[in-house]
C-alpha positions as CSV (number, residue, x, y, z in Angstrom):
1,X,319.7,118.7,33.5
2,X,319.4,121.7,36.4
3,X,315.5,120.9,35.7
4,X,316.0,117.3,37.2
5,X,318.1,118.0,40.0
6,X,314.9,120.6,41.0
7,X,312.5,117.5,41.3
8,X,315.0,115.7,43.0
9,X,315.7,118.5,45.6
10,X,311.9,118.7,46.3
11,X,311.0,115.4,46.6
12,X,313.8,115.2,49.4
13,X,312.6,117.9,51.5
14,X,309.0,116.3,51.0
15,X,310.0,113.1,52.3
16,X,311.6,114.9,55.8
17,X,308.9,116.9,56.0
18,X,306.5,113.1,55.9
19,X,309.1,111.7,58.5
20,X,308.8,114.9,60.9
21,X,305.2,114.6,61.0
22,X,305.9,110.7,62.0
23,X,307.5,111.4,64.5
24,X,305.4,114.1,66.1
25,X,302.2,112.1,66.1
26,X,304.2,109.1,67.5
27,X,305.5,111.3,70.1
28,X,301.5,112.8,71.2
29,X,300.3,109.4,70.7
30,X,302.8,108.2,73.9
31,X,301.6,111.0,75.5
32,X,298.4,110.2,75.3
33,X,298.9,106.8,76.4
34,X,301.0,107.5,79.4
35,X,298.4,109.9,80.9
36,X,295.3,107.4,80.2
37,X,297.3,104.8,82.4
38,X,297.7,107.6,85.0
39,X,293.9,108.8,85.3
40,X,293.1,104.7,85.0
41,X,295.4,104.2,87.8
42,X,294.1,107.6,89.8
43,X,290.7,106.3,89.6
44,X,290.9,103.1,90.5
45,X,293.8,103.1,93.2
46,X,293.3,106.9,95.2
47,X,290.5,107.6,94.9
48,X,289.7,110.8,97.3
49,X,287.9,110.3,100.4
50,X,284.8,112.8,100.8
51,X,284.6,113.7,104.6
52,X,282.0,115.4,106.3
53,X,282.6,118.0,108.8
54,X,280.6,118.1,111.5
55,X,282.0,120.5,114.1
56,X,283.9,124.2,113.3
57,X,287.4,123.5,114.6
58,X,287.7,125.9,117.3
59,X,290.9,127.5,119.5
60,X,291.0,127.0,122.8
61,X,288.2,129.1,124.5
62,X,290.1,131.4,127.6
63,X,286.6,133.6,128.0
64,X,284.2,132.8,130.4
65,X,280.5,134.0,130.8
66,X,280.8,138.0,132.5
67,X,284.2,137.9,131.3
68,X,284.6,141.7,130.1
69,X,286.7,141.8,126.9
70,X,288.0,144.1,124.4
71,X,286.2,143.9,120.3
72,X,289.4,145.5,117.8
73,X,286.5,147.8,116.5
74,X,283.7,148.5,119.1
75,X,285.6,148.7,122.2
76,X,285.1,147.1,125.8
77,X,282.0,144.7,126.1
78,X,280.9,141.9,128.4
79,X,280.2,138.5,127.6
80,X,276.5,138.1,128.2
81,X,276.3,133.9,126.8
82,X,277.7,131.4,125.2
83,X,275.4,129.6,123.0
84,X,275.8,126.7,120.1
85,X,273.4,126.7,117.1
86,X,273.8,124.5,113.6
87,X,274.4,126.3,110.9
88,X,274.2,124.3,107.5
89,X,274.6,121.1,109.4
90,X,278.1,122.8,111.2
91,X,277.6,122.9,114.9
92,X,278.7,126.6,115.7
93,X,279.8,127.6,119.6
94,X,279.8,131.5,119.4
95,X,280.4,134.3,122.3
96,X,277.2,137.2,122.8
97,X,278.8,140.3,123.7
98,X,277.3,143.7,124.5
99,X,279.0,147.2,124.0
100,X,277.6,149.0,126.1
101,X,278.6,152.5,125.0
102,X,277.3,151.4,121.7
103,X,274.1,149.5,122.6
104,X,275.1,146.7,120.6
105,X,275.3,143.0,121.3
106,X,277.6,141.3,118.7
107,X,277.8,137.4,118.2
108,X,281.8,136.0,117.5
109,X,281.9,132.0,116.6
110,X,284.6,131.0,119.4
111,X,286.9,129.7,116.6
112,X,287.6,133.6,115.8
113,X,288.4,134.4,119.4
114,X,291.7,136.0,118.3
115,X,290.4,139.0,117.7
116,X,289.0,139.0,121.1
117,X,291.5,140.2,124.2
118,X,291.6,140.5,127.7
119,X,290.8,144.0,129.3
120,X,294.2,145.8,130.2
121,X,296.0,144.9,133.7
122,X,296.6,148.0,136.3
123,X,300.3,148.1,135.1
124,X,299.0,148.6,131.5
125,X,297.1,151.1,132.6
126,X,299.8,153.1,134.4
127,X,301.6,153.3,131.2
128,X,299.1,154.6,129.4
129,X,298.7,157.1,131.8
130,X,302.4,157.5,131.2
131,X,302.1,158.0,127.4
132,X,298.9,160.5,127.8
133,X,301.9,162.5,129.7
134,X,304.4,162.7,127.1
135,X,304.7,165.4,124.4
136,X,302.4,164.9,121.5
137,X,304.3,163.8,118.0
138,X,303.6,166.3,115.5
139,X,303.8,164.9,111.9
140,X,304.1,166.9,108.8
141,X,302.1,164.4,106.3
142,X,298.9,165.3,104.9
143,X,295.9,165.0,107.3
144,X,293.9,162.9,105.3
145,X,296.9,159.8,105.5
146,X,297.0,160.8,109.3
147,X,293.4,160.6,110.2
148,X,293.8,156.8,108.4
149,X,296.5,155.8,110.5
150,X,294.7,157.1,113.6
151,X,291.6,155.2,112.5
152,X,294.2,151.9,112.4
153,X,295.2,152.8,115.7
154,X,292.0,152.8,117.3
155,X,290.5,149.6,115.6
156,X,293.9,147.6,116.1
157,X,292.5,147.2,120.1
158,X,295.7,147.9,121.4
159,X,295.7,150.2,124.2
160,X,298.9,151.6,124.3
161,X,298.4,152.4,120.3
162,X,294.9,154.2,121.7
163,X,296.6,156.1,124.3
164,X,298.8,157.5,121.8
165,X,296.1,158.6,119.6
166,X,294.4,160.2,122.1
167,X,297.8,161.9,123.4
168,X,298.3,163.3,119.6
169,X,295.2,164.6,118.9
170,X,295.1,166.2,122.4
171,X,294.7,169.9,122.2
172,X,294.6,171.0,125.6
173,X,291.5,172.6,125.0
174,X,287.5,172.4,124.7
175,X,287.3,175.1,122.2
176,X,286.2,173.8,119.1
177,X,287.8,176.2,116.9
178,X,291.3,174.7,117.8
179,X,290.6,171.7,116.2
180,X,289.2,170.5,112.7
181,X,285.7,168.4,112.5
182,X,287.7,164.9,111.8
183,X,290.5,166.0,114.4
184,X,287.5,165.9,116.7
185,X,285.8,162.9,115.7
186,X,288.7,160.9,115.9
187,X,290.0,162.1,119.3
188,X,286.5,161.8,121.1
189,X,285.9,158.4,119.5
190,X,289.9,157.1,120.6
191,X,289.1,159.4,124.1
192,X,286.2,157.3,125.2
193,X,287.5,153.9,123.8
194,X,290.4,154.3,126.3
195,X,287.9,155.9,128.9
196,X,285.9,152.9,128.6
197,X,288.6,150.4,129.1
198,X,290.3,152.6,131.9
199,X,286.6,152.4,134.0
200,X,286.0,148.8,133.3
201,X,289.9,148.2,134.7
202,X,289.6,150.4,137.6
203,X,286.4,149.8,138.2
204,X,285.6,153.8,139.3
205,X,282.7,156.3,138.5
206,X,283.2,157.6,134.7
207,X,283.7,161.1,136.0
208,X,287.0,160.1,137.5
209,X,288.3,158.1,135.0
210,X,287.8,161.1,132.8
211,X,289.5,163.4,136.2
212,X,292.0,161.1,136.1
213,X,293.2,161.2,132.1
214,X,292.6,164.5,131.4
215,X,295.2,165.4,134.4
216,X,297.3,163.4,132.4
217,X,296.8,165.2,129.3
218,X,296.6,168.7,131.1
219,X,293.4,169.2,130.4
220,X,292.5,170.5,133.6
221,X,294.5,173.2,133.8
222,X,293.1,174.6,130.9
223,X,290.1,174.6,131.5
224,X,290.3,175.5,135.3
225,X,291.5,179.0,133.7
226,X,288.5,179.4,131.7
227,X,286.7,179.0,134.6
């Protein structure tokens, strides 16, 4: 007897097992089905429209030809031309700028002109001159993380971020024993960045731009001593 109730047992859970697999391959089959009659439906009712473009889009261009300007990374430059060329079948309008503490002309399409700006106004200039006054902040964090936030500073091509790089790293001094090789680098290279924009602003002689902001950062005290 318990030998017959085995068979009977198995043959039950055999027969679920048949009827579970039924129903999963029904279920994939619907699947199946209801996705073909998507893609048909896809491909014959929307089907995507290829265009072609033909012109960079561009933001509205506020720069005119001998328009001097300010480059995040190289400082003031002048706009020399603006020229269009085809590139790849794109029509390209782009601004020619030269640096000319660098030597460098640079070409910007005029669709990233955001990273262009406007040389400073003579109030913005003023309170630069009124930051180069202040007391330099002195930070307690390892040099190497400072020198990288200075570097920010200088390529963000703000000014008043510039002036306070060059009013940090200030040491009063010429003597190159009071300050470390990239304390140097990094002050000369934010010094005449803002020089640069202070001339092209005022439009003075270099040597009294550079009268001019190292009063402000009592420079010339110092070294009327040494004298």
């Amino acid at each position: 007897m318990p030998k017959k109730e085995k068979t009977k047992k198995t043959k039950k859970v055999k027969v679920r097992k048949k009827t579970k697999i039924t129903k999963i391959k029904t279920k994939a089959k619907l699947k199946s089905k209801v996705l073909d009659k998507k893609t048909t439906n896809f491909n014959s009712d929307e089907k995507p429209e290829i265009k072609k473009i033909k012109k960079q889009p561009t933001e509205k261009r506020v720069y005119n030809l001998k328009d001097c300007v300010v480059y995040p990374k190289h400082g003031v430059g002048r706009i020399t031309a603006i020229e269009k060329a085809t590139v790849g079948g794109i029509e390209i309008q782009f601004y020619k700028i030269f640096i000319e503490k660098e030597k460098l002309t640079l070409t910007v399409p005029i669709n990233q002109q955001s990273k262009l700006r406007h040389i400073s106004s003579i109030n913005q200039i003023n309170k630069c001159v009124s930051i180069l006054k202040t007391k330099p902040k002195i930070k307690r964090t390892m040099w190497s993380r400072r020198a990288q936030e200075y570097d920010q500073k200088i390529n963000s091509g703000k000014i008043y971020e510039l002036a306070e790089v060059v009013k940090d790293l200030n040491k009063n001094t010429d003597i190159i024993a009071d300050q470390s090789y990239s304390e140097r680098q990094l002050f000369e290279k934010a010094y005449e960045r803002l020089k640069s924009e202070f001339e092209a602003v005022l439009k003075v002689s270099p040597e009294d731009v550079q009268k001019k902001m190292d009063k402000a950062l009592g420079r010339t005290t110092v070294l009327e001593n040494r004298e």
